[in-house]
C-alpha positions in Angstrom: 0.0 0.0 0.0 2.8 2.4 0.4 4.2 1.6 -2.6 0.9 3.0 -4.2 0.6 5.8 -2.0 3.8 7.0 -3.1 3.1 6.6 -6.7 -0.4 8.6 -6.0 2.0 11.7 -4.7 2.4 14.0 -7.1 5.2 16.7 -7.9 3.7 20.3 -7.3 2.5 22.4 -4.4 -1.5 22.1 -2.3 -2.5 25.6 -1.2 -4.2 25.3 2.7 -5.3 28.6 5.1 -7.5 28.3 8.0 -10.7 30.1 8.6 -9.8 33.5 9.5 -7.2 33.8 6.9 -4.2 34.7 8.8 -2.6 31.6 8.3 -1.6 29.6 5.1 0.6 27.5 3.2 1.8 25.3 0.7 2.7 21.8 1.2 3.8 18.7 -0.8 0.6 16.6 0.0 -2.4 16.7 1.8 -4.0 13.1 2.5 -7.9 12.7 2.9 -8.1 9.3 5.2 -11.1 7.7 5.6 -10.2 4.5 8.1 -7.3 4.1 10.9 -5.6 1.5 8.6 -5.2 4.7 5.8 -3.6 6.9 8.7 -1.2 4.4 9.7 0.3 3.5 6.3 0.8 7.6 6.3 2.6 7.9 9.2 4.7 4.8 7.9 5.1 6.0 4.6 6.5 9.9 6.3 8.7 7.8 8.2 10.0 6.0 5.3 10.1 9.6 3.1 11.7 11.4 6.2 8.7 14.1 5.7 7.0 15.7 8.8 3.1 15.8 9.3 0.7 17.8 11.1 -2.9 16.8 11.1 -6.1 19.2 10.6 -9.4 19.4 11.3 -11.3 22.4 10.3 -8.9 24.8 10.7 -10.6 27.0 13.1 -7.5 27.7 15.0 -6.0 31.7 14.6 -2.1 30.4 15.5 0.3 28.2 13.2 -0.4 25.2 14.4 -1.0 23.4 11.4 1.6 25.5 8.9 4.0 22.9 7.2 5.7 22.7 3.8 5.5 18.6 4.2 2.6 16.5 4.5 -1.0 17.4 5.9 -3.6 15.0 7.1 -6.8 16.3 7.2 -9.5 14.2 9.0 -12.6 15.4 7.7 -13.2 12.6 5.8 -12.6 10.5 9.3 -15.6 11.1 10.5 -18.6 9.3 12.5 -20.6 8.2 15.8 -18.6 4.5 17.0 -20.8 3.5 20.0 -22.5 4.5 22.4 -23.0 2.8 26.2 -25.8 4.7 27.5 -25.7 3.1 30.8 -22.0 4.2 31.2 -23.0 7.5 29.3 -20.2 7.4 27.2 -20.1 7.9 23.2 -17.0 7.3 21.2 -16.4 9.4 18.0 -14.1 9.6 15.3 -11.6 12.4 15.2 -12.5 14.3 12.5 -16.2 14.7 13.4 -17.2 18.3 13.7 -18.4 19.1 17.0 -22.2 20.4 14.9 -22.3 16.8 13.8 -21.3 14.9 17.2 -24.1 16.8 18.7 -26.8 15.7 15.8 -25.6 11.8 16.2 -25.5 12.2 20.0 -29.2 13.6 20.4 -30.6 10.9 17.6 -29.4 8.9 20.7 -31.1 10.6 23.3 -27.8 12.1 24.2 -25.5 15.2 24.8 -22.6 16.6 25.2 -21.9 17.9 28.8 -20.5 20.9 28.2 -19.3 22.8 25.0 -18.3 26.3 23.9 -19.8 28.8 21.3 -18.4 27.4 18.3 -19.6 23.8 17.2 -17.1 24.0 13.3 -14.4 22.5 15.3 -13.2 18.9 14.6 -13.7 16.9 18.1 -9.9 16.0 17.8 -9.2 19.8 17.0 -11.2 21.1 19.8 -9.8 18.6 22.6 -5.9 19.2 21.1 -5.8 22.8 21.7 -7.6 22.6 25.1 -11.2 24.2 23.6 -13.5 25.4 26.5 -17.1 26.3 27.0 -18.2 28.4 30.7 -19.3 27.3 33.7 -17.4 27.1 37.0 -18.3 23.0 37.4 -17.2 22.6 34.0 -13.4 21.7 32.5 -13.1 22.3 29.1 -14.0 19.9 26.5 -10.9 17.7 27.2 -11.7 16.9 30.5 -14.6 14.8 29.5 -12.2 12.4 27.7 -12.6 8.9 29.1 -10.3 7.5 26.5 -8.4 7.8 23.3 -6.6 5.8 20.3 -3.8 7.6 18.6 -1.4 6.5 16.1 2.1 7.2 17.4 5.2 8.0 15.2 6.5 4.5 14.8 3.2 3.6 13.1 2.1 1.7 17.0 -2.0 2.2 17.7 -2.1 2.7 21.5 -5.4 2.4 23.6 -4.9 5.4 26.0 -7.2 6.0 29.0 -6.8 6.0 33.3 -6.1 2.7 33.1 -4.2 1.8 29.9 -1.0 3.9 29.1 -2.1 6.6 31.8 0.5 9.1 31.5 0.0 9.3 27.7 -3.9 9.5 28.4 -3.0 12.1 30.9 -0.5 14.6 28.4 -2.1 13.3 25.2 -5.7 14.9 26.0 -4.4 18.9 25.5 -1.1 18.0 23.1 -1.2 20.0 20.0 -0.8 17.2 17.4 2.7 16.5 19.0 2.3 13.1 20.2 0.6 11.3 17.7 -2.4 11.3 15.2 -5.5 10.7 17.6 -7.9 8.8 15.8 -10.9 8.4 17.9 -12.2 9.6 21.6 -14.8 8.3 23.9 -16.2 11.1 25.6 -18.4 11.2 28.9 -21.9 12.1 27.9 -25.3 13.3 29.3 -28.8 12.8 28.2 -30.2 15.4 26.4 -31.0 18.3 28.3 -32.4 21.9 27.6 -30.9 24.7 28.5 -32.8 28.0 29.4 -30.4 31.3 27.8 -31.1 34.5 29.1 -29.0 37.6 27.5 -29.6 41.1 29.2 -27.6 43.9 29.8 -25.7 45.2 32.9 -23.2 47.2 34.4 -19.8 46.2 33.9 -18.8 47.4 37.9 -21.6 45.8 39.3 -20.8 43.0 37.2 -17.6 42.2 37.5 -18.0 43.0 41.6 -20.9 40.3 41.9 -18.5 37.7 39.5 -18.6 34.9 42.4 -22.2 35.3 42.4 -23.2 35.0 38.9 -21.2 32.2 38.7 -22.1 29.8 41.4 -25.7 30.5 40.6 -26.0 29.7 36.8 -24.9 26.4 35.3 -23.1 28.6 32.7 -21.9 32.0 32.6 -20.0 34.3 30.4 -20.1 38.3 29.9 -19.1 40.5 26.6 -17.5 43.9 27.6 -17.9 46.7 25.1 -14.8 48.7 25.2 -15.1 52.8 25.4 -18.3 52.0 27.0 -19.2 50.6 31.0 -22.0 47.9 30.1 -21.9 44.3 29.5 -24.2 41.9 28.0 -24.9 39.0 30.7 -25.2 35.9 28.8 -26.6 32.6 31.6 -27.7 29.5 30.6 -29.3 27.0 33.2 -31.0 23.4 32.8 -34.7 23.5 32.2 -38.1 21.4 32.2 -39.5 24.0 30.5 -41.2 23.7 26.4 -38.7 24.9 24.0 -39.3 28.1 23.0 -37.4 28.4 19.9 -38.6 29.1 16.0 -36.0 28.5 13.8 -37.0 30.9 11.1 -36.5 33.9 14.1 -33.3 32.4 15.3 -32.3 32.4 11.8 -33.4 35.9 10.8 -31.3 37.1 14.4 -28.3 34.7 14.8 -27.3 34.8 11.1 -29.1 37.4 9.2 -29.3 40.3 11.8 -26.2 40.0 13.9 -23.5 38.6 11.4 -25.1 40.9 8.9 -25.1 44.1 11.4 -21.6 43.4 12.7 -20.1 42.9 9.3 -22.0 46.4 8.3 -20.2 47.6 11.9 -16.9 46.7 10.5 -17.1 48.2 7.6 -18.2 51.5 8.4 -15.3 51.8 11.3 -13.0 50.6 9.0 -14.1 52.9 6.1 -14.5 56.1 9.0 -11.6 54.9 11.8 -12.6 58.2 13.5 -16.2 56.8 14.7 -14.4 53.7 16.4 -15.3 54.7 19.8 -19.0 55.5 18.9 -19.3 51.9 17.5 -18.6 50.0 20.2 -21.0 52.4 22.7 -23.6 51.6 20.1 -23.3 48.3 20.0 -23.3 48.1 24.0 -27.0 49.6 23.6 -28.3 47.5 20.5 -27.4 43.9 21.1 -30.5 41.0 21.0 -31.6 40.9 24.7 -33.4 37.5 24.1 -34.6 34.4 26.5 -34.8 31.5 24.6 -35.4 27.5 25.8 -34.0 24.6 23.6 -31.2 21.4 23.6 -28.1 22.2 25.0 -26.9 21.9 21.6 -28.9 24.5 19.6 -28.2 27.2 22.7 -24.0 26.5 22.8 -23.5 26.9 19.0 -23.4 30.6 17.6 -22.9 31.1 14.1 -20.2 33.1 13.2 -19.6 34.8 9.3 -17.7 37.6 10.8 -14.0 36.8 10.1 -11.9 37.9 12.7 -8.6 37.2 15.0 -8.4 36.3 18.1 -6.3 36.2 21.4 -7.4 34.5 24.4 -5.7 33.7 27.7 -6.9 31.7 31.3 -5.4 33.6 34.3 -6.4 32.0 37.8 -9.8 33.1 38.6 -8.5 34.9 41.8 -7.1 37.2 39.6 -10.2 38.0 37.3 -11.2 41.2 39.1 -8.2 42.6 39.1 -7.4 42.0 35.7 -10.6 42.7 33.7 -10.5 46.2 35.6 -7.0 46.8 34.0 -7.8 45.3 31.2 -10.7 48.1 30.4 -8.5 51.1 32.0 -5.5 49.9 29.3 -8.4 50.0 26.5 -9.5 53.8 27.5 -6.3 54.9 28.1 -4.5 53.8 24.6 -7.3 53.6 22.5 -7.1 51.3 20.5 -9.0 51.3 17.1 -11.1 47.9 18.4 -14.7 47.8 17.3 -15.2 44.3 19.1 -16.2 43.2 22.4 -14.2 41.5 25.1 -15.4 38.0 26.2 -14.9 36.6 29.6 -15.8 32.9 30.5 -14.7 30.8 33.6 -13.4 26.7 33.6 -13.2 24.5 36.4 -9.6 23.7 36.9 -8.0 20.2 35.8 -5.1 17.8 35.8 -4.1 17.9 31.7 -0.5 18.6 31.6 -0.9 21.4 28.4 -4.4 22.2 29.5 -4.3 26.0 30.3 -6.9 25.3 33.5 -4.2 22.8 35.0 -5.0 22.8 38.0 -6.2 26.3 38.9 -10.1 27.2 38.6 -9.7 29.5 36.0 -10.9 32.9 33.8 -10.2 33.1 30.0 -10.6 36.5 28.7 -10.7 37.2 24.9 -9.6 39.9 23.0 -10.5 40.1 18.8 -9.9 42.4 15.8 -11.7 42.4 12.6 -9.8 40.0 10.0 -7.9 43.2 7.8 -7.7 45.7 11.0 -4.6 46.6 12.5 -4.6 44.1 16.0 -0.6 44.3 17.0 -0.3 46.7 19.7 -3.5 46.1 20.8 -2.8 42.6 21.1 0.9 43.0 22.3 0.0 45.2 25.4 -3.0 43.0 26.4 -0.7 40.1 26.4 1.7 41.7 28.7 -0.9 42.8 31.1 -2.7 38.9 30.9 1.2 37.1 31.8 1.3 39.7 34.5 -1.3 37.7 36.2 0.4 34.3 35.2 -1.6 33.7 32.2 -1.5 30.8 30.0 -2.5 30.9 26.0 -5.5 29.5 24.5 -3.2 26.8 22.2 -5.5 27.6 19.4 -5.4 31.8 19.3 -2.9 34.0 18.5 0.1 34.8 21.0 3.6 35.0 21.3 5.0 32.7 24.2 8.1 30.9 24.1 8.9 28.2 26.0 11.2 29.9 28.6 7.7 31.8 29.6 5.9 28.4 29.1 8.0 26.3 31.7 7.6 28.4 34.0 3.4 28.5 34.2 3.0 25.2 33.2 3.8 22.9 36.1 4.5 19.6 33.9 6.3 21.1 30.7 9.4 19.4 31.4 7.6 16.2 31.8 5.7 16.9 28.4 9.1 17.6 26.5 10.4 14.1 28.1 7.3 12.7 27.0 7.1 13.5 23.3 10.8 12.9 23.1 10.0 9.3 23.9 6.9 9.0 21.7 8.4 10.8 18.8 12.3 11.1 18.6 12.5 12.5 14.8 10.2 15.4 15.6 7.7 13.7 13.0 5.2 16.3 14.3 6.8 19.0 14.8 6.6 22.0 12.1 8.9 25.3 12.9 6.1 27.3 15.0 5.8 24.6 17.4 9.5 23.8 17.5 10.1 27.5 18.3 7.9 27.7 21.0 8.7 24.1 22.9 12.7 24.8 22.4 12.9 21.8 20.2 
């Protein structure tokens, strides 16, 4: 089969960039799999070519994760529901499923995710290797509901990786970037299918931000948007319910994807056509944002769509630390001002024990910072980054940022024993492209 796989490779360059556009490249091949056995004759045939390989999903990440000049493996062809054990409620799924279709399989079965953030595009595989979170302070990010894994190492070995089989690869490999292996399915703890109630109202970001603890330990998820150059918020709770759905789908469609991607992408383009009126965007769009209540599956409330192309930032900080930093964060904004015309999110993770996971261990606050896709975002996002490692913050693997891993080591508890790790698991750097060399010290 290599043999043929080789003669299938052809002599000339395939053109990849992700969704926002800030990243691309050109690289000799990219393979399509569509079983395990496919993935393992490519990681034998790189071997046997001395090429490196990173894997995508959908692409959703803003950082270089995925940039290579060698071979790509994308997994969207990889794709499906393997089982389900609904008196365990687990579900295993292939790697390349998209989160949006996970959930549609999963509630066929009566069943649901537990937790999930506001973007279902992601591959599951994508999501979990980047350490992808929703909100909700008894809530780790999507990673923490692994219960196991395969992956396809770089000697071409498949290893069954869960608490009880290979545990320390089970515990790095859940948050590892693509750098340990090529996981090709994950068994995930579920739920049965459950509504949620989502509220979205508006506030004042002192009271706010001063009533955090509260807010948090009284809705099953929380999360706030701060609108620079202005001091309110829009509250956005979400909280388990009995009640009917109260959802029409032609409305939800006319709001979510008409109205607000339309209206924001009109927003964009005015402040970038009249930079002047930057300030009076954001103020208007702290008083014109959908205050809705709305009932449906956990599912349907997670998921926003989002046309808007954009880059983003985003860092976890220990929630101790939230106060203080948020109110910087807005003081830095008014006294610089920077030409930003979006919103500042702010969402909160229970802590865990992944090695690369950003929440490891430390109950935690990410805050978000973005910039329209062709706006200028560098000192903007240079001096929030200072201010966020001032409070030991740790990158969002999948956003922009520009840590190294002399910052790295020193926030992250079990880096040493995750460099020791991959070492053993990959030796030729078979994973590794330049970005992620230069920021493990490879």
């Amino acid at each position: 089969m290599i043999d043929t796989m080789l003669k299938s490779i052809r002599p000339k360059t395939y053109n990849w960039s992700n969704w926002a556009g800030n990243v691309s490249c050109s690289c000799e091949q990219i393979f399509y799999p569509h079983t395990e056995a496919q993935i393992v004759e490519i990681v034998q045939l790189a071997a046997q070519m001395g090429k490196k390989i990173r894997v995508v999903g959908e692409g959703h990440s803003f950082s270089n994760l995925v940039q290579t000049d060698a071979f790509m493996v994308s997994l969207r062809a990889y794709n499906g529901l393997l089982a389900v054990d609904k008196d365990n409620k687990t579900a295993t799924i292939k790697a390349g499923t998209s989160i949006k279709k996970a959930n549609a399989m999963l509630f066929e079965q009566g069943l649901a995710m537990i937790n999930l953030g506001d973007i279902d595009v992601q591959s599951v595989a994508g999501a979990t290797a980047t350490g992808t979170h929703g909100t909700g302070l008894s809530f780790g990010n999507v990673s923490s509901e692994m219960v196991s894994f395969r992956i396809v190492t770089a000697d071409a070995q498949i290893l069954n990786c869960s608490a009880r089989e290979n545990a320390v690869l089970f515990e790095a490999g859940r948050v590892a970037l693509g750098l340990l292996g090529i996981i090709t399915q994950i068994t995930f703890r579920v739920d049965e299918a459950y509504k949620l109630e989502y509220i979205s109202s508006s506030a004042d970001f002192s009271e706010t931000v001063q009533n955090i603890e509260q807010l948090n330990h009284k809705n099953r998820n929380f999360e706030f948007y701060y609108f620079p150059y202005s001091d309110k918020v829009q509250l956005k709770k979400s909280n388990k319910t009995d009640k009917a759905v109260r959802y029409n789908k032609f409305l939800a469609y006319i709001n979510d994807v008409i109205i607000e991607n339309v209206a924001m992408q009109t927003i964009c383009s005015i402040a970038m056509r009249f930079p002047t009126w930057f300030k009076g965007v954001n103020r208007f769009m702290a008083n014109n944002f959908t205050k809705e209540t709305k009932i449906n599956y956990s599912h349907q409330i997670y998921a926003t769509v989002r046309n808007v192309k954009f880059k983003e930032m985003e860092y976890n900080i220990p929630i101790e630390h939230f106060e203080k930093c948020i109110k910087a964060l807005k003081e830095l904004i008014e006294e610089k001002e920077y030409y930003i015309f979006f919103p500042v999110e702010c969402r909160f993770v229970k802590a865990d024990n992944i090695w690369l996971s950003p929440a490891y261990q430390r109950d935690s606050a990410y805050i978000a910072v973005h910039a329209y896709s062709t706006a200028p975002h560098q000192p903007y996002f240079d001096d929030v980054e200072a201010l966020f490692c001032s409070f030991q913050g740790r990158p969002h693997w999948g956003k922009m940022h520009t840590r190294k891993a002399n910052y790295l080591a020193n926030v992250y508890p079990k880096w040493q024993d995750f460099l020791d790790l991959r070492a053993q698991y990959d030796p030729n750097c078979m994973f590794v492209n330049p970005y992620l060399s230069h920021m493990f010290g490879l």
